[in-house]
C-alpha positions in Angstrom: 0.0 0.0 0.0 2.8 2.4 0.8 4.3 1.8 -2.7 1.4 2.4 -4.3 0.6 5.8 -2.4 4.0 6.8 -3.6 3.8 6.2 -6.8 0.5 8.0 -6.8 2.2 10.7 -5.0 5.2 10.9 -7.8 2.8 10.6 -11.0 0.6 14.0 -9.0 4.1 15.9 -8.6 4.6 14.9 -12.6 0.8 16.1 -13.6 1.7 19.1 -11.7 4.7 20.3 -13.6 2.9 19.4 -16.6 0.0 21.6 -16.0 2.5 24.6 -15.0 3.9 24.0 -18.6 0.7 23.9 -20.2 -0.6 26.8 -18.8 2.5 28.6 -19.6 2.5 27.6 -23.2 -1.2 27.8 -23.6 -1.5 31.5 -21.9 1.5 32.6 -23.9 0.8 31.3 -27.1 -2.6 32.6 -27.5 -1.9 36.1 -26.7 1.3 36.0 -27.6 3.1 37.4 -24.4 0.4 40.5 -23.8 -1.4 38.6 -20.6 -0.1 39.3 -17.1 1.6 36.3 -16.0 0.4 34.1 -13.0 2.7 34.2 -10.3 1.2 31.3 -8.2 2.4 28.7 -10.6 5.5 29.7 -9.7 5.0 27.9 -6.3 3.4 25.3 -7.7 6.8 24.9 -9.9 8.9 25.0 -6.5 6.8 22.9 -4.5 6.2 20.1 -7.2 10.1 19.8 -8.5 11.6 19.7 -4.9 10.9 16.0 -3.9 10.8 15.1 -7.9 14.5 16.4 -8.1 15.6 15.0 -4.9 14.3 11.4 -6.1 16.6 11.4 -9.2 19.3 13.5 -8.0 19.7 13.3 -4.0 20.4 16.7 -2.6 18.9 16.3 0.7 20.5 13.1 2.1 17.6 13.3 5.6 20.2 14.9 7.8 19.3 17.6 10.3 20.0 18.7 13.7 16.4 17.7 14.3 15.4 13.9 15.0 11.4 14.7 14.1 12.4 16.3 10.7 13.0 14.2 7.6 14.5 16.0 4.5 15.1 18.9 5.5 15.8 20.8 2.7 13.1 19.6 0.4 10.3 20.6 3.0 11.8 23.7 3.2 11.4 24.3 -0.5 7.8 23.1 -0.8 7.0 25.0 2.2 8.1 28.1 0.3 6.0 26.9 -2.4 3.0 26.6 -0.5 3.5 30.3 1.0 3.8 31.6 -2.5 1.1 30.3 -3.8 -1.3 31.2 -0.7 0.2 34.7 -0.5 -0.4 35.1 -4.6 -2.9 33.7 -5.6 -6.0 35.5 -6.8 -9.2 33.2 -6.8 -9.3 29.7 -6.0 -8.3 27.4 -9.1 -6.0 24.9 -10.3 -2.7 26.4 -9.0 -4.4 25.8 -5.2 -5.8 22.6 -5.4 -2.7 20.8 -7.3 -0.6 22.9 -5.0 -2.5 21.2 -1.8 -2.0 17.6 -3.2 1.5 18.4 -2.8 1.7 19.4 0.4 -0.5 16.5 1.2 1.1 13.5 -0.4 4.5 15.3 0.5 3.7 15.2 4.0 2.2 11.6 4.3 4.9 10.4 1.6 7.8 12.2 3.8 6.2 10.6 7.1 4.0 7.6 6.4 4.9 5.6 3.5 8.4 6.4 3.3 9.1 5.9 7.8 10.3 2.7 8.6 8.7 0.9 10.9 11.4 0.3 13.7 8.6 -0.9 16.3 7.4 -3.7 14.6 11.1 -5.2 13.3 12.7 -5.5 17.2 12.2 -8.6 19.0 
């Protein structure tokens, strides 16, 4: 089951940069650069490539100072991601509700399905 939740969790980062590109082209290619670009996707951008990046290329090995936080540096970035978006965006649409499938699969990916369970190996 965990497996599968992160798979689902990967393939919802994926859809997310691909509807930040297909916006992007879409918006600009229709009105050829004269609409005002939409600064929230920009968080969604940040908040979706940090845990796809760390994945394929490992940044943020899991140390910290802190015994209760795992990967550190990634949650900082989709943390900043999630602020941008809430602080920029105008109405609610899809920059907010791919951006809180993020933060949601992030945070049970991060500390459910990726935890180990120590208490159930000891004897």
């Amino acid at each position: 089951m965990k497996k599968l939740f992160s798979f689902i969790f990967h393939a919802w980062l994926m859809a997310s940069v691909g509807c930040v590109l297909v916006y992007n082209v879409l918006l600009y290619s229709t009105s050829f650069g004269g609409a005002d670009f939409d600064k929230s996707w920009l968080g969604v951008l940040l908040a979706a490539l940090a845990p796809l990046v760390n994945r394929f290329w490992t940044y943020d090995d899991g140390s910290s100072m802190s015994t209760k936080v795992r990967l550190p540096k990634v949650s900082l970035l989709v943390m900043l991601g999630v602020a941008w978006v809430l602080l920029t965006v105008p109405e609610r649409g899809w920059p907010l509700w791919l951006l809180l499938g993020i933060l949601g699969g992030f945070l049970l990916n991060t500390y459910w399905a990726v935890a180990d369970d120590d208490k159930r190996n000891t004897d």
